[in-house]
C-alpha positions as CSV (number, residue, x, y, z in Angstrom):
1,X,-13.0,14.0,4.7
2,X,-16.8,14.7,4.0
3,X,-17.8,13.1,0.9
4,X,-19.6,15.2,-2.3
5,X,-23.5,14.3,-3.7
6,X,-21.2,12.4,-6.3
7,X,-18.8,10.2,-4.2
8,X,-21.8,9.3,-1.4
9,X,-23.6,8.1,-4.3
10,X,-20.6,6.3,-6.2
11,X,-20.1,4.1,-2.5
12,X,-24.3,3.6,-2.6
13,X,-23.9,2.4,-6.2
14,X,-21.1,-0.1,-5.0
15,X,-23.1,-1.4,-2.3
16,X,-26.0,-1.5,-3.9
17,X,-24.3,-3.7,-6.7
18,X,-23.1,-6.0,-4.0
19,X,-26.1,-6.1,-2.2
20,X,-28.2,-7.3,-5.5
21,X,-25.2,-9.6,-6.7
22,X,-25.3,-11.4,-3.3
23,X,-29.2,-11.8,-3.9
24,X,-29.1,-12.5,-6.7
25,X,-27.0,-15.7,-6.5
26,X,-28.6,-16.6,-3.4
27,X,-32.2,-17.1,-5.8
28,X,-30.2,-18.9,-8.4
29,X,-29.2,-21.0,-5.7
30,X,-32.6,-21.6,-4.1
31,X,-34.0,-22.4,-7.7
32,X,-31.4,-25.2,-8.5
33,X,-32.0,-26.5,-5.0
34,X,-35.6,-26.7,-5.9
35,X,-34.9,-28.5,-8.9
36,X,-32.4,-31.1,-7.7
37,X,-34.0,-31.8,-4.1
38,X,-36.5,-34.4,-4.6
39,X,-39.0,-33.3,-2.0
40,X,-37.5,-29.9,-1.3
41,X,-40.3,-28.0,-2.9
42,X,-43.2,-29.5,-0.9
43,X,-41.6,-28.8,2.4
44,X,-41.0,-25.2,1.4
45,X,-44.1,-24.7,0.5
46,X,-45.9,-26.5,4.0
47,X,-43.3,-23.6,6.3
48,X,-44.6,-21.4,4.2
49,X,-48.5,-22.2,4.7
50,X,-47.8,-23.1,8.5
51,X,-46.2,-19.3,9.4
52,X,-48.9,-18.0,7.6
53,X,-51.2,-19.5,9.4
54,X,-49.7,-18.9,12.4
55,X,-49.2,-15.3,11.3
56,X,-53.0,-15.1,10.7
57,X,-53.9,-16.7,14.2
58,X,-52.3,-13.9,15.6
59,X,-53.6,-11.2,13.7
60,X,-56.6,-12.5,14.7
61,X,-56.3,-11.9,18.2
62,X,-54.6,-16.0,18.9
63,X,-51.1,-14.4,21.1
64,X,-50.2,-18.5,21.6
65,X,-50.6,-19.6,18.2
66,X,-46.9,-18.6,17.1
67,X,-45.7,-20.5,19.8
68,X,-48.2,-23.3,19.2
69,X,-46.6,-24.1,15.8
70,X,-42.6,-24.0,16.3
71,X,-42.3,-27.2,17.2
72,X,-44.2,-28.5,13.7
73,X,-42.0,-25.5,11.9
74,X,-38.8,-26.6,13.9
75,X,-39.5,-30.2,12.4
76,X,-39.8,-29.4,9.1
77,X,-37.2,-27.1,9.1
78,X,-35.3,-30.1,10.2
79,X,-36.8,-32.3,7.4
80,X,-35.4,-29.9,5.2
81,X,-31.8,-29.2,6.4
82,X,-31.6,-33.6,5.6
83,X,-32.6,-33.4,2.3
84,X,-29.6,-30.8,1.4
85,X,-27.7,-32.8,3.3
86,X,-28.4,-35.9,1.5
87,X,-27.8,-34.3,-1.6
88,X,-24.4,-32.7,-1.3
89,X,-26.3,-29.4,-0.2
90,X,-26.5,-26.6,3.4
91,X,-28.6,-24.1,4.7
92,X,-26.1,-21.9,4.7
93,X,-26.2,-22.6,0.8
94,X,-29.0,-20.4,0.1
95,X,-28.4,-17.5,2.2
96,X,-27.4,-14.5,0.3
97,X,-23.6,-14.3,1.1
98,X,-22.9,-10.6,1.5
99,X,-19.1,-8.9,1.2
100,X,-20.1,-7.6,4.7
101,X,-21.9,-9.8,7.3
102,X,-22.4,-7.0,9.9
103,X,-24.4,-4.5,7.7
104,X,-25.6,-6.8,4.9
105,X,-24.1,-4.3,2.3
106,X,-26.7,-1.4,2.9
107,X,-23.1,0.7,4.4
108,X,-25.4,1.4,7.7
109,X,-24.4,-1.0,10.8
110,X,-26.4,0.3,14.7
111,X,-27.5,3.5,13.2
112,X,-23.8,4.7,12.2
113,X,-21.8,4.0,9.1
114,X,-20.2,0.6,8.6
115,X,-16.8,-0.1,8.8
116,X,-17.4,-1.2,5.0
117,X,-18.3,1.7,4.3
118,X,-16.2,3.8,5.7
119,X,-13.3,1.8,3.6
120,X,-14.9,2.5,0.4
121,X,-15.0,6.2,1.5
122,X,-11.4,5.6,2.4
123,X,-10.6,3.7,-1.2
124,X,-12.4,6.6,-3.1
125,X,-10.9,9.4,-1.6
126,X,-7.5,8.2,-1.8
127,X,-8.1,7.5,-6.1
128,X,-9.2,10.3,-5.9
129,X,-6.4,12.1,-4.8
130,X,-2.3,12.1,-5.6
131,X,-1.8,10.2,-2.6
132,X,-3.0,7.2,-5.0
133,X,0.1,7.7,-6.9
134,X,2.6,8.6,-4.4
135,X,1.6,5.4,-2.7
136,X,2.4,3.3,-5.7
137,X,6.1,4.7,-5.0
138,X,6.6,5.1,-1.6
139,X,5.8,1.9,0.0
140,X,7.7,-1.1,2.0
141,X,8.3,-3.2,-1.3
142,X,10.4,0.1,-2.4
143,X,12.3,0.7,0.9
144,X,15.7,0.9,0.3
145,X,17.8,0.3,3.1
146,X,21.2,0.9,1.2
147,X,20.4,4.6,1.0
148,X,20.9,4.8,5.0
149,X,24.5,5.0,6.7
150,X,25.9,1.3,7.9
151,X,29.4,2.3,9.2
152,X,29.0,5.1,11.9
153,X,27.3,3.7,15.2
154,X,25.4,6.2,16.9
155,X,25.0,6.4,20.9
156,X,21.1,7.7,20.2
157,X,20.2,4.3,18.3
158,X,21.5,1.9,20.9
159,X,24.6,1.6,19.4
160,X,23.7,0.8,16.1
161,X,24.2,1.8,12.5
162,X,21.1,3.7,10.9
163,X,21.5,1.7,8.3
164,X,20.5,-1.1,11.0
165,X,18.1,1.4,13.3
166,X,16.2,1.9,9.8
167,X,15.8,-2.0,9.4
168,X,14.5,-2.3,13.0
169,X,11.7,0.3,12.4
170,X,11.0,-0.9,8.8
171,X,10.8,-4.5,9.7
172,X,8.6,-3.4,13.4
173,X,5.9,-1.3,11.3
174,X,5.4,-3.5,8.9
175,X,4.6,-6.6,10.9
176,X,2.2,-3.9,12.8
177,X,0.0,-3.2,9.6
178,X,0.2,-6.7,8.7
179,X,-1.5,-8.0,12.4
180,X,-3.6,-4.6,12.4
181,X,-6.0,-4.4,14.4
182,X,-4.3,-7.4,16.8
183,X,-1.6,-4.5,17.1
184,X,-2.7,-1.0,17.6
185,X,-1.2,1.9,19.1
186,X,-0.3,5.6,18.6
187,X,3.1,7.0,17.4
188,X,4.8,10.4,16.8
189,X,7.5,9.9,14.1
190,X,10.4,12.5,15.1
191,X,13.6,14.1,13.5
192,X,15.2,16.2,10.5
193,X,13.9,17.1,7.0
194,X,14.2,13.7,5.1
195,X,14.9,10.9,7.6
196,X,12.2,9.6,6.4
197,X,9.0,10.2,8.6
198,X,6.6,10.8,5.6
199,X,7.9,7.8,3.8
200,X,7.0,5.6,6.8
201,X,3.8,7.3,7.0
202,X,3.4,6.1,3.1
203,X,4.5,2.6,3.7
204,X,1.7,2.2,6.5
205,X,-1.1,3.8,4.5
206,X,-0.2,1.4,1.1
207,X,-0.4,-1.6,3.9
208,X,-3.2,-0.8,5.8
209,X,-5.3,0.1,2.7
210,X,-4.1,-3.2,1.1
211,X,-5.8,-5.2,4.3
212,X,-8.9,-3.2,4.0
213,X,-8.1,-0.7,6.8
214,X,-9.6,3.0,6.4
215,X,-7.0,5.5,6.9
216,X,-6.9,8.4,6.6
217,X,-4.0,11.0,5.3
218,X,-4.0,15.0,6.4
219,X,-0.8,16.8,5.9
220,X,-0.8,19.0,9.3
221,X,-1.5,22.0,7.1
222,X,-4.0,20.4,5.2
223,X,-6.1,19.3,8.7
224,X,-6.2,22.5,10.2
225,X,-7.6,24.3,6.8
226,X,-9.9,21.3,6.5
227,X,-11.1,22.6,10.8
228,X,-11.6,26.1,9.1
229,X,-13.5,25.1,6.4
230,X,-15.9,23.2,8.3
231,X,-16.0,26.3,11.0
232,X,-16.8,28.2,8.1
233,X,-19.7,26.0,6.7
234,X,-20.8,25.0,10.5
235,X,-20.4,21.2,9.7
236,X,-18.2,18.0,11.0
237,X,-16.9,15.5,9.3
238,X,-17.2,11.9,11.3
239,X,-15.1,10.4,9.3
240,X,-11.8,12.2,10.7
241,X,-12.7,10.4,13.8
242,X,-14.2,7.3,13.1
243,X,-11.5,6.2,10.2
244,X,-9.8,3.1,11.8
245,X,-6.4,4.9,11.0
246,X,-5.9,9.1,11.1
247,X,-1.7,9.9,9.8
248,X,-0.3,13.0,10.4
249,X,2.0,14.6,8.3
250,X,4.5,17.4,9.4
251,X,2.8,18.9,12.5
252,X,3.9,22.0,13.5
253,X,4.1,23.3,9.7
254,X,1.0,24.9,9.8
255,X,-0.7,27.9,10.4
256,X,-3.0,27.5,14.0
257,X,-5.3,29.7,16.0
258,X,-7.2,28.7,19.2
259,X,-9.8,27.3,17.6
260,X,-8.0,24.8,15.3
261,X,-6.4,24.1,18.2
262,X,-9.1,23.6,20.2
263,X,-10.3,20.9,17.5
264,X,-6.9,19.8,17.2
265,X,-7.2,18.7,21.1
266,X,-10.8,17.1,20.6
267,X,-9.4,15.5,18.3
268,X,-6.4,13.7,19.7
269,X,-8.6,13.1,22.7
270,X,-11.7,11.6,20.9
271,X,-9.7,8.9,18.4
272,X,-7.7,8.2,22.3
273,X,-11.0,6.9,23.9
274,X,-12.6,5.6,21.0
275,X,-9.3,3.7,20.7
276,X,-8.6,5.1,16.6
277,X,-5.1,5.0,15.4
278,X,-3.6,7.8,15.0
279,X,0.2,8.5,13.8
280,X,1.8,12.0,13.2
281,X,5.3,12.7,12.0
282,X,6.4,16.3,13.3
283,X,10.4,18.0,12.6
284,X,10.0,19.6,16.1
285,X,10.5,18.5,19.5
286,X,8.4,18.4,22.5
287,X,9.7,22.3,23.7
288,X,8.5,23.6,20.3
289,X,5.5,21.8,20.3
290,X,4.3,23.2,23.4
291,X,4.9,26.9,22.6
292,X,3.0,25.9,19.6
293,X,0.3,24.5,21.6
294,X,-1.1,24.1,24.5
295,X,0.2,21.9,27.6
296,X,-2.3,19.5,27.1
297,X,-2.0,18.8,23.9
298,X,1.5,17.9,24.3
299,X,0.4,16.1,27.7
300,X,-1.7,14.0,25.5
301,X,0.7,13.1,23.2
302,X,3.2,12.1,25.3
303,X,1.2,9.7,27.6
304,X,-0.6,8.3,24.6
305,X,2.2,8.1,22.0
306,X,5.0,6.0,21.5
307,X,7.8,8.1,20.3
308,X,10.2,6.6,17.3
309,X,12.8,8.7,16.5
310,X,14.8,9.1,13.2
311,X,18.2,10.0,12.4
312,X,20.4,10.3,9.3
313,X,21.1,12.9,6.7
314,X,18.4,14.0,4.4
315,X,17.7,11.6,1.9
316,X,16.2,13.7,-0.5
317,X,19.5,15.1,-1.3
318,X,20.8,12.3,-2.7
């Protein structure tokens, strides 16, 4: 979701930190370097006059004199890399070592947001929110298997208990957050009030956010008001579709017009080729989702998604 004046600057502050920490130590690191190197110094000081000279050269009209001088800056380069090495020291040593090597904590990567920063977008909105505390309930470490059937074997589940279907699914989605990215892939959770589609949806969130995954959480309701309101205000919000993760939560609840399901469309279709998770959990079939939208939503869904359905009484009576 788009981000207030407040939260864009909370994740600037926490790069910002990062950025100057990394820096920081980097200096500290050159300065004891400087004083424990015997020689050190004096080399850093003759790369320094030789670019500036060559720097000048040019400036003054010289186009080979850059060229003319790497091999004497490659040497003492060289010269230099032996004396840390001699002295229990690397290059890599005085680099600043950033939390994120692809935008150098600055949150900007190619001209678009970083993934970095799009999971301290993630982080914030989610502590934000009561899905913080939900999450610390309904996760896998609290799955309870012994609240699902193990004596009836059911036809649907391949001849298994649910009990032992449950397991299956429990033990599958877990192993998918943990190897996330290596596995990716789109899935419609189906079935009855409290089989437990939003409870999987949960588990996955608390895992992927654990592994520094953005995700993203929109009850189906929730989305669709979210469309309006940025309608309304004549603004998007890249973050629906560039989260690594979008869930889904009880499509077909909410209320939908031609345009939210216009967006709803683009949307499936845009996370599809920019290869974006997305997983939805919906109480209706394919038949009512159609005549809730149109063909080619459903079209997408089924050639994109992997169906996993759930069976069972409803857990939340006990």
């Amino acid at each position: 979701m788009a981000l207030s004046a407040v939260q864009f600057h909370e994740i600037q502050e926490i790069l910002s930190d990062r950025r100057f920490s990394a820096e920081r130590e980097a200096l500290e690191k050159e300065k004891e370097v400087l004083d424990n190197v015997p020689g050190y110094a004096a080399l850093d000081e003759e790369l320094r006059r030789l670019s500036l000279s060559a720097i000048v050269k040019a400036q003054e009209g010289d186009s080979g004199a850059i060229a003319a001088l790497r091999p004497s800056i490659r040497k003492i380069r060289d010269r230099k890399e032996e004396a840390l090495k001699r002295m229990g020291y690397a290059l890599f040593d005085l680099e600043p070592h950033y939390t994120c090597s692809l935008c150098k904590d600055t949150g900007v990567y190619e001209g678009r947001k970083c993934q970095c920063f799009m999971k301290l977008q993630g982080e914030l909105l989610y502590k934000q929110s009561k899905m913080g505390e939900i999450l610390e309930r309904e996760n896998f470490s609290r799955f309870q298997l012994e609240r699902f059937d193990n004596i009836e074997r059911l036809s649907q589940t391949g001849n298994k208990t649910v009990r032992e279907y449950m397991k299956e699914i429990r033990d599958y989605f877990y192993a998918y957050a943990m190897n996330y990215p290596e596995n990716k892939g789109n899935f419609i959770f189906t079935g009855g009030t409290g089989t437990g589609k939003t409870f999987f949806l949960h588990c996955i969130a608390k895992a992927l956010l654990e592994r520094g995954v953005s995700v993203l959480y929109f009850t189906a309701d929730g989305l669709f008001q979210y469309f309006s309101k940025l309608m309304r205000e004549g603004v998007e919000d890249e973050y629906i579709t560039e989260a690594d993760v979008l869930l889904l939560d009880d499509l077909g609840t909410e209320f939908s017009n031609s345009f939210t399901a216009s967006r709803f469309f683009n949307l499936l279709n845009q996370r599809i080729l920019s290869r974006k998770t997305m997983i939805i959990s919906t109480n209706l079939n394919f038949k009512d989702l159609r005549e809730l939208y149109s063909d080619r939503v459903v079209s997408r869904m089924m050639s994109d998604y992997e169906i996993i359905p759930l069976y069972g009484r409803d857990q939340r009576l006990g």
